[in-house]
Structure formats: C-alpha cells, structure tokens
N, C-alpha and C positions, 0 to 999 in steps of 0.2 A: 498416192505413192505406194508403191509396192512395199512391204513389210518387211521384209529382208534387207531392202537397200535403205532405210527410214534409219539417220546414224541415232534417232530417239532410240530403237532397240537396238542396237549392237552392243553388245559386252564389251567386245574389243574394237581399239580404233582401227579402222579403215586403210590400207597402205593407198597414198597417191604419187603418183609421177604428175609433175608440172613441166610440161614442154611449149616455151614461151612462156615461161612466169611472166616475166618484165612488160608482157608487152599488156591489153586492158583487158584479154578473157584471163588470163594469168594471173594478174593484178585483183582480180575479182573471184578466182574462184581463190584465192589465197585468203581473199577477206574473210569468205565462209569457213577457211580452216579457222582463223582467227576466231571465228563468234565460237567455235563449237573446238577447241583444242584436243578436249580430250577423246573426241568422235575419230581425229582423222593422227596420221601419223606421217609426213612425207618422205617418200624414198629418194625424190630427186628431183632437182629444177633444173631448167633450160632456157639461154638466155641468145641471142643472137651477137648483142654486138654491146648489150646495156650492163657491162661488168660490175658498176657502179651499185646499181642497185639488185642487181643476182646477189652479190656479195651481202648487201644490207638483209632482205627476203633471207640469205643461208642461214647468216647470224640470225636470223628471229627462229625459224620454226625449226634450222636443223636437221636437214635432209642428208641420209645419208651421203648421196654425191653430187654434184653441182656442174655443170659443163657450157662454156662457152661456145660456141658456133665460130666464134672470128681467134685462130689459135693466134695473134698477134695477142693475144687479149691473155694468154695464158699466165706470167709473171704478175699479171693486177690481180687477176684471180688468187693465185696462190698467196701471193702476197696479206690481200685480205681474207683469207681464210687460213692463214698459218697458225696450230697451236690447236684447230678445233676439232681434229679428227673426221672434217665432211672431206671427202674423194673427192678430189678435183681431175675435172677433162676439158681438152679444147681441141677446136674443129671438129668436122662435120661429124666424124666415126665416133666421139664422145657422146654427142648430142643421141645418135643410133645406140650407144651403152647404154644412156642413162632411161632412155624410154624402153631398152630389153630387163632392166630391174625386174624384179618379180613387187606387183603391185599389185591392188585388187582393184585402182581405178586410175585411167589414163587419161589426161585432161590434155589432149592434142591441140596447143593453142597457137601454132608456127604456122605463120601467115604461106598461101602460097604452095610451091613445089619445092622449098625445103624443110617442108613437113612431113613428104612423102614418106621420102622413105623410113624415120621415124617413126610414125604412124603406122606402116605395115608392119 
C-alpha cells in the first residue's frame, strides 16, 4: 500500500463519498469506515431506491448530505433525517450533487449507467 493512502498514517481522517451505500460494495466499504472511524469522515451517501436503510447508514456515520435516486422517496428521507443537520437530495441531479462534494475518496458503487454520470 502506498504510504500516503495507508489511513495507519494519516493525521487527519480521510473525506469519502458513498455512491450506492445501500447496495453490498456500499455496504462494505461502510464497514471499513466502521472498523477505522476515526481514519475516514463521510461527505455523502447515495442510495437508489433503499430509503430505509440510507436513513439508518446517515444516522450512524453522519455524512454531511445524503440523496435518493427515486424523488418519490424524498418525504421518508427527510422525514427520517429530520433534526440532524445531514442535507438531504432526491432524484437523479442530487445523486450528481452529492458525488460533486469535495472528497478526497469517491467510492462509485451505482450498478450500471446510472452511475455514469455521477462517476464523471
């Protein structure tokens, strides 16, 4: 592993974007936030259509904003994040906000060609 990217040295934690938390590279790189908390810091999670547990994921690690894919889905979102100061976004253009955050690591997990344009 390269020395620079090894979160053993880093003073400061790491900014990540989660695009496709919910889904299982999502799910997985979240764990590794989990084992190493104070390594990594999340700017932002994305979720397609699994409001349910984007909501649960926000509440745990606290990213500053969180966005839906399906804007049908936007009222459950807010809903369960009311009170906690995460930014909430829904459909496609949030999804494309939250992966333009300033991050220092972008974990593109959105199955497919609507990850594209997130991604670039």
């Amino acid at each position: 592993m390269i020395a620079s990217l090894d979160p053993e040295t880093v003073s400061d934690p790491r900014s990540i974007a989660v695009l496709g938390s919910t889904g299982s590279i999502g799910r997985n790189t979240l764990d590794l936030v989990r084992r190493r908390p104070s390594a990594y810091r999340v700017v932002a999670l994305t979720a397609n259509r699994n409001v349910d547990l984007l909501i649960q994921q926000a509440l745990e690690v606290r990213p500053t904003f969180a966005a839906i894919a399906d804007a049908t889905l936007h009222d459950r979102l807010a809903a369960g994040l009311a009170g906690t100061n995460i930014g909430i976004g829904s459909g496609p253009g949030a999804v494309v906000d939250a992966a333009a955050l300033p991050a220092a690591w972008v974990m593109a997990a959105i199955v497919g060609a609507a990850g594209l344009e997130p991604t670039l």
